[in-house]
N, CA, C and O atoms as CSV, one atom per row, in Angstrom:
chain,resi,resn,atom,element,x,y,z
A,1,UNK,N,N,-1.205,-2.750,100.434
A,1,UNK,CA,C,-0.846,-3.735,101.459
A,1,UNK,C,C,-2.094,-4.313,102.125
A,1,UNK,O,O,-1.926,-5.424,102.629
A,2,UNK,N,N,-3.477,-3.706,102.238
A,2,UNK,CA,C,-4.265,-4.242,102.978
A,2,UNK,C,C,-4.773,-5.579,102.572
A,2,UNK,O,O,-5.092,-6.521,103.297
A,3,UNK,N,N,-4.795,-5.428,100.548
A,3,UNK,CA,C,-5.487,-6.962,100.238
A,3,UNK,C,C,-4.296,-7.908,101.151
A,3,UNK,O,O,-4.660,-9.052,101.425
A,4,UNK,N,N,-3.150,-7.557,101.544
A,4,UNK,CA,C,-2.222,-8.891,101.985
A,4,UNK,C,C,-2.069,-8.953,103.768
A,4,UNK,O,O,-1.006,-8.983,104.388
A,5,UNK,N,N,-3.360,-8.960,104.305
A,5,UNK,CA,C,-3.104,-8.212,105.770
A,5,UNK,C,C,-3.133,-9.552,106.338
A,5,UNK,O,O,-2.366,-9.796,107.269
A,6,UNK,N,N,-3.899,-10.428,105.911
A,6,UNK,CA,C,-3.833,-11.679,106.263
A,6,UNK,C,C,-2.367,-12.638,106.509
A,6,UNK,O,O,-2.129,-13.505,107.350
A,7,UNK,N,N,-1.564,-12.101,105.447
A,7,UNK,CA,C,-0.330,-12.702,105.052
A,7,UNK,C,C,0.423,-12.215,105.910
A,7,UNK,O,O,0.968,-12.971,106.714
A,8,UNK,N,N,0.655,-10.734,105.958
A,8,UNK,CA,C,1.504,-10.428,106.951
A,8,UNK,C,C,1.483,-10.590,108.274
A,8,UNK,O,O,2.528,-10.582,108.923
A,9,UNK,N,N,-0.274,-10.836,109.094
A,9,UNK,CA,C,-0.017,-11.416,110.454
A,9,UNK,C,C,0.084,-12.678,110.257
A,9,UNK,O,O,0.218,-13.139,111.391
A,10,UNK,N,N,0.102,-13.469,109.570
A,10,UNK,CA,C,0.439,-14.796,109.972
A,10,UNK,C,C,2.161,-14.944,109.496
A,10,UNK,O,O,2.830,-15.890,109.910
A,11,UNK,N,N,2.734,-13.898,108.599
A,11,UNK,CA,C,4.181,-13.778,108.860
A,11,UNK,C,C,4.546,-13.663,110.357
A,11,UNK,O,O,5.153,-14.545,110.965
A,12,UNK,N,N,4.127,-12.509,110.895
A,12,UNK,CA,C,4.229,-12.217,111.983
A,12,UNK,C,C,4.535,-12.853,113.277
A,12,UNK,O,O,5.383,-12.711,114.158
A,13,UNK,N,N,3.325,-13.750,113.008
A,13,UNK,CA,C,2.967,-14.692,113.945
A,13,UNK,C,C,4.078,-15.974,114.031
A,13,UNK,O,O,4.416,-16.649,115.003
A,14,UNK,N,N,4.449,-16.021,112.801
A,14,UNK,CA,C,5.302,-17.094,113.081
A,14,UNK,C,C,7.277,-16.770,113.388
A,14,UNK,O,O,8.147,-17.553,113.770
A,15,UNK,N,N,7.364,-15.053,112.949
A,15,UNK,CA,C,8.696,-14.859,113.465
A,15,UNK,C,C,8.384,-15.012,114.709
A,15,UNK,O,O,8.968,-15.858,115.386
A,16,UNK,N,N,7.256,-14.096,115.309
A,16,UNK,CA,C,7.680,-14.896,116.689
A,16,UNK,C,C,7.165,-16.277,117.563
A,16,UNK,O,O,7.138,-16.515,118.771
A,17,UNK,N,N,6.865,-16.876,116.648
A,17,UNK,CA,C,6.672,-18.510,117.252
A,17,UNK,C,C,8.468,-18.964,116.761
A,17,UNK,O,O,8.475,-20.107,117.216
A,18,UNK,N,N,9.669,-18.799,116.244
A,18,UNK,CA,C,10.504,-19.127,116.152
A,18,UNK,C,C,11.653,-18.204,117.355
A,18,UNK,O,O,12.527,-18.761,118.018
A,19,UNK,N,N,11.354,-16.773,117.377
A,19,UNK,CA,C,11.357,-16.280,118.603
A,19,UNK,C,C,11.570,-16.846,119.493
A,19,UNK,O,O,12.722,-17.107,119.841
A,20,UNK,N,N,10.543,-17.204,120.123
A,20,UNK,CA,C,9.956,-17.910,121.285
A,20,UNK,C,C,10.538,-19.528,121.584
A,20,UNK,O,O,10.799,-20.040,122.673
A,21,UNK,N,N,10.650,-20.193,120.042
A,21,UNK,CA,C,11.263,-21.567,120.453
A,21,UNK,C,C,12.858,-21.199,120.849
A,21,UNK,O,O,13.552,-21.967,121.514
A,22,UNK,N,N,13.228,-20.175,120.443
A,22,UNK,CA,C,14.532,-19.793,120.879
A,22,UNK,C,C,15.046,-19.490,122.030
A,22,UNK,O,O,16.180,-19.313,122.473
A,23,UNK,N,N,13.674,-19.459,122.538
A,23,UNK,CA,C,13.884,-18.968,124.140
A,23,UNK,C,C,14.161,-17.146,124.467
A,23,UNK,O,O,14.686,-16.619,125.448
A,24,UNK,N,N,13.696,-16.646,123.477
A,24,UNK,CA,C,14.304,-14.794,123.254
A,24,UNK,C,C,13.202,-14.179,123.561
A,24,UNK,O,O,12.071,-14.479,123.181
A,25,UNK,N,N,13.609,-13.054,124.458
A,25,UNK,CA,C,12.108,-12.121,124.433
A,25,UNK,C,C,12.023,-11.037,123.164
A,25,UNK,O,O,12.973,-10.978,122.383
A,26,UNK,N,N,11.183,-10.421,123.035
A,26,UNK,CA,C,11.274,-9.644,121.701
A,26,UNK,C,C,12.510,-8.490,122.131
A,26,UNK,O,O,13.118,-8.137,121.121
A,27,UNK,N,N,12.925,-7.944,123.180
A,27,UNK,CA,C,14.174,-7.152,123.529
A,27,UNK,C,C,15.185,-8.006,123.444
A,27,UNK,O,O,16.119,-7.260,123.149
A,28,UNK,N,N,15.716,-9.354,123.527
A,28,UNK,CA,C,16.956,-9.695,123.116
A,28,UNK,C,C,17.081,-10.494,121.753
A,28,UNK,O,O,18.175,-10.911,121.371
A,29,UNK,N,N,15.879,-10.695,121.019
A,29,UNK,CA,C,15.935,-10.609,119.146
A,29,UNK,C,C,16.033,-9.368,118.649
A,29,UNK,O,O,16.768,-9.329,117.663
A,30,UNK,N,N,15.503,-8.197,119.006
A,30,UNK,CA,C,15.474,-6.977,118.407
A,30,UNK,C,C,16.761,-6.384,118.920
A,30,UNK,O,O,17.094,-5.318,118.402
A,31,UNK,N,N,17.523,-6.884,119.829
A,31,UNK,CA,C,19.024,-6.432,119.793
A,31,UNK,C,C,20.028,-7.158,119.166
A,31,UNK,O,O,21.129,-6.703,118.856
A,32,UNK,N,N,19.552,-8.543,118.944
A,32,UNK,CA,C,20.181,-9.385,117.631
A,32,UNK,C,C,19.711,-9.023,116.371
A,32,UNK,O,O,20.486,-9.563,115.582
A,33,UNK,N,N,18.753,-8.323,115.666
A,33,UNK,CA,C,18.312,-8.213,114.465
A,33,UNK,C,C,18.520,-6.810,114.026
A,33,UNK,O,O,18.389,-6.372,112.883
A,34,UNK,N,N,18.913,-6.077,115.256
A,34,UNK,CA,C,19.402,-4.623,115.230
A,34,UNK,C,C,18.139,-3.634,114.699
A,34,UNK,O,O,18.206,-2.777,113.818
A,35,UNK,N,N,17.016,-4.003,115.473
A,35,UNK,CA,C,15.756,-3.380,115.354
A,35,UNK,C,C,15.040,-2.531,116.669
A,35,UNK,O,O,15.503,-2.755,117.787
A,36,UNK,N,N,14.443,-2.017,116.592
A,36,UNK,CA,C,13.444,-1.716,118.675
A,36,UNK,C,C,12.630,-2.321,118.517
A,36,UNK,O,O,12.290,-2.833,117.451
A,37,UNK,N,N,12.027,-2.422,119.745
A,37,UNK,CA,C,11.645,-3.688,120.022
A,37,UNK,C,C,9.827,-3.144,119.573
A,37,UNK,O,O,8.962,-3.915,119.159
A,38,UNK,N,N,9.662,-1.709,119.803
A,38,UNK,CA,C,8.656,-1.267,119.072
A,38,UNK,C,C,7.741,-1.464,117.371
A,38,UNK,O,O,6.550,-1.520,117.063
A,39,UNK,N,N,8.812,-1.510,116.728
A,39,UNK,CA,C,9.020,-2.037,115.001
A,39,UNK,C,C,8.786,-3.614,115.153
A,39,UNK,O,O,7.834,-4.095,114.538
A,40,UNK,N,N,9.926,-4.788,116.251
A,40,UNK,CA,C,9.431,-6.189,116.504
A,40,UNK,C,C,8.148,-6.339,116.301
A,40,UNK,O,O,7.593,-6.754,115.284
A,41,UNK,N,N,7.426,-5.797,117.848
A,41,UNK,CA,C,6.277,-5.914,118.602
A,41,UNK,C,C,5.051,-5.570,117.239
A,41,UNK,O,O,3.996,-6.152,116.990
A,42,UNK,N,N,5.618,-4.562,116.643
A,42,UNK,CA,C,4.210,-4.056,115.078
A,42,UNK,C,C,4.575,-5.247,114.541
A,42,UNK,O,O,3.529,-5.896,114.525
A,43,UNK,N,N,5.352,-5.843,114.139
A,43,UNK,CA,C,5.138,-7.465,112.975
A,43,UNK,C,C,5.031,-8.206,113.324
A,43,UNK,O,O,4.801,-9.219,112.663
A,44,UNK,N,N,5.158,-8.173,114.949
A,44,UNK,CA,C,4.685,-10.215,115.243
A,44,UNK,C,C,3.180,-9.775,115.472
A,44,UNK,O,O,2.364,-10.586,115.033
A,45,UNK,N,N,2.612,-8.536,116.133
A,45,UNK,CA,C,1.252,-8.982,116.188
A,45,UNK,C,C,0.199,-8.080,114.561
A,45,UNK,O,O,-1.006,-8.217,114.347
A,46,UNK,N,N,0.897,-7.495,113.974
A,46,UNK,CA,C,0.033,-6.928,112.901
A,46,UNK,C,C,-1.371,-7.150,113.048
A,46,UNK,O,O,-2.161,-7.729,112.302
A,47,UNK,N,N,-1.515,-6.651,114.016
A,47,UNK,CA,C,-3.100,-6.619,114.082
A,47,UNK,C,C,-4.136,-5.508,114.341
A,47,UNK,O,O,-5.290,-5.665,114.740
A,48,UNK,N,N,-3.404,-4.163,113.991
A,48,UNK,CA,C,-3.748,-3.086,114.214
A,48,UNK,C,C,-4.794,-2.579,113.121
A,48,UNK,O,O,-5.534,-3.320,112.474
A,49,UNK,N,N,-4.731,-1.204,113.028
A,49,UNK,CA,C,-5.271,-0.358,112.598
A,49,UNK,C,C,-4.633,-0.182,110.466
A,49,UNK,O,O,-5.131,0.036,109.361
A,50,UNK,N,N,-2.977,-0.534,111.247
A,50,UNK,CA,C,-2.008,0.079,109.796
A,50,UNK,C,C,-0.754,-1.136,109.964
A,50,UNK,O,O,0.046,-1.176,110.899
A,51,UNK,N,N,-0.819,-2.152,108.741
A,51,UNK,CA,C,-0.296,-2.837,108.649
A,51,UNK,C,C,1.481,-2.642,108.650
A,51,UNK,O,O,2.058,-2.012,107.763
A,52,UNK,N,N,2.040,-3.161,109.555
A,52,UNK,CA,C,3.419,-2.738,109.293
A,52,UNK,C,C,4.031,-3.258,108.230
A,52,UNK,O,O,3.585,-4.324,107.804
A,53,UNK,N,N,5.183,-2.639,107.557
A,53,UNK,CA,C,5.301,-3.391,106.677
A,53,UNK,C,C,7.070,-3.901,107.113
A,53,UNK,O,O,7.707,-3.446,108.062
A,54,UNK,N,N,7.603,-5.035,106.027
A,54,UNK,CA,C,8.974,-5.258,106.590
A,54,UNK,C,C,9.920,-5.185,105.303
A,54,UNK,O,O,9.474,-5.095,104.159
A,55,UNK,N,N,11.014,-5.225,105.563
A,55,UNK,CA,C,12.361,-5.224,104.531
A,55,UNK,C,C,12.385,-6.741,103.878
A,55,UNK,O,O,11.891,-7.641,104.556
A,56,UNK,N,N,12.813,-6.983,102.885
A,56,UNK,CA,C,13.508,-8.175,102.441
A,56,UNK,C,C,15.031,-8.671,103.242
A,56,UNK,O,O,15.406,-9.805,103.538
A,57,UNK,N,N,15.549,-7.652,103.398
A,57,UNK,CA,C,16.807,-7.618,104.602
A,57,UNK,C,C,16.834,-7.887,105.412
A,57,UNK,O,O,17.546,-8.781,105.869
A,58,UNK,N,N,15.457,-6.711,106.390
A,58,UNK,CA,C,15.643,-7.635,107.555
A,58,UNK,C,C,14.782,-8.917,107.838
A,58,UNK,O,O,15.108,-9.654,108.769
A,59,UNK,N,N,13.852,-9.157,107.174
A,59,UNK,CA,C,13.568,-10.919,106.900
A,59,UNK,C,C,14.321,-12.022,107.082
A,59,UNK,O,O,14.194,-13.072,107.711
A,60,UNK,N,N,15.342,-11.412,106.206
A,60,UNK,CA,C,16.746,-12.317,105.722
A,60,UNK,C,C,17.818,-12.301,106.981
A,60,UNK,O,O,18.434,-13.276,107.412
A,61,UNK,N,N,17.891,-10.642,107.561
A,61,UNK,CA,C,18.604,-10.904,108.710
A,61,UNK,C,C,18.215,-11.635,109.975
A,61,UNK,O,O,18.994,-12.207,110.737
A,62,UNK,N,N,16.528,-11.511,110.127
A,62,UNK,CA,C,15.921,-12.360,111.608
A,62,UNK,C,C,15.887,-13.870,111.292
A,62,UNK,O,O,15.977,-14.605,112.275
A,63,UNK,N,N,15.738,-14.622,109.728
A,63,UNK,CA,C,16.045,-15.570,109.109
A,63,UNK,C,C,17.310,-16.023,109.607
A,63,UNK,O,O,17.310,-17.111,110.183
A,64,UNK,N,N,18.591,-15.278,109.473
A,64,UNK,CA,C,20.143,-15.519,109.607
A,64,UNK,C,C,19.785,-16.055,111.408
A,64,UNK,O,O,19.894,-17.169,111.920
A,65,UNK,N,N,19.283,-14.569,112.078
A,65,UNK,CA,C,19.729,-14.489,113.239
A,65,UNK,C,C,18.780,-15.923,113.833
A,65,UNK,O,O,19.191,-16.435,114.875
A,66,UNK,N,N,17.584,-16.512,113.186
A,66,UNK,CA,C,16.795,-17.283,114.378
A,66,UNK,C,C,17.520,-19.080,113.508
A,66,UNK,O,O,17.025,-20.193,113.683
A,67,UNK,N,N,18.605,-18.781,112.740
A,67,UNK,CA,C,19.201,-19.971,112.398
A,67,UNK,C,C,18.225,-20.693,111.308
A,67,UNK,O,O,18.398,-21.896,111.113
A,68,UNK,N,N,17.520,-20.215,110.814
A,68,UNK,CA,C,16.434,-20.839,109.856
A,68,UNK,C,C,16.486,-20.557,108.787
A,68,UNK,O,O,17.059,-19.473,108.670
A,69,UNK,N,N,15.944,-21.283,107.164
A,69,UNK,CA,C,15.576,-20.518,106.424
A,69,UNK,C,C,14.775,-19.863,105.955
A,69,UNK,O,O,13.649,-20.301,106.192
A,70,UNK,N,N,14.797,-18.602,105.122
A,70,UNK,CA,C,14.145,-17.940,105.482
A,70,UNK,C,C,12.617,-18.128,104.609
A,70,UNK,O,O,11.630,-17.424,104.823
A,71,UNK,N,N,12.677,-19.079,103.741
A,71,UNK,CA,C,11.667,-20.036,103.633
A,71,UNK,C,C,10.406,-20.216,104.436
A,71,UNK,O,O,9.238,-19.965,104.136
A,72,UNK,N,N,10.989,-20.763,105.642
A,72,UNK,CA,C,10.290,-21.279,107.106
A,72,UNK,C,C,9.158,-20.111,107.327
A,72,UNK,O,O,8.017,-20.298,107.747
A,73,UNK,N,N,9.713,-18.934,106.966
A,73,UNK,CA,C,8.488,-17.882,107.558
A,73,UNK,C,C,7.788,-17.678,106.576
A,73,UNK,O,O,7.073,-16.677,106.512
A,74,UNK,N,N,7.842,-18.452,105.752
A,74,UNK,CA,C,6.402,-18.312,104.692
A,74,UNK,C,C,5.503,-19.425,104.159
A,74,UNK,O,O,4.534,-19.283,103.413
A,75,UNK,N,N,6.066,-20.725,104.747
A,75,UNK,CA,C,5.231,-22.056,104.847
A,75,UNK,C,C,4.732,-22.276,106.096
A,75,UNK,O,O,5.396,-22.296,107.132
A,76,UNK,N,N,2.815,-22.546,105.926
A,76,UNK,CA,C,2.104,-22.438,106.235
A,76,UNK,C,C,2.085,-24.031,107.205
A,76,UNK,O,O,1.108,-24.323,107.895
């Protein structure tokens, strides 16, 4: 996962720039995406030490839940 560390914070970065246009704090998406808000908080900022990693599911489910496709979080 590290050669792709780049990829995953700028995944990150943009679930929660769609987040955010939603008007949601990361506690009322992570109670729509059925996540804590701890697991959220590791993928929007992946900028640690140990890259978090994510599901194809729940991609697809924060995709469902922020009304987008799920496309959107991987064009740059």
């Amino acid at each position: 996962m590290e050669e792709y560390r780049e990829q995953y914070r700028l995944l990150g970065l943009r679930i929660a720039y769609y987040r955010k246009k939603r008007g949601w704090t990361q506690e009322e998406f992570s109670d729509k995406v059925g996540c804590s808000i701890g697991f959220l908080s590791r993928i929007e900022a992946n900028n640690g030490k140990h890259i978090a990693g994510i599901s194809l599911s729940m991609l697809f489910r924060m995709a469902q839940v922020l009304e987008i496709p799920v496309s959107k979080l991987f064009v740059e």
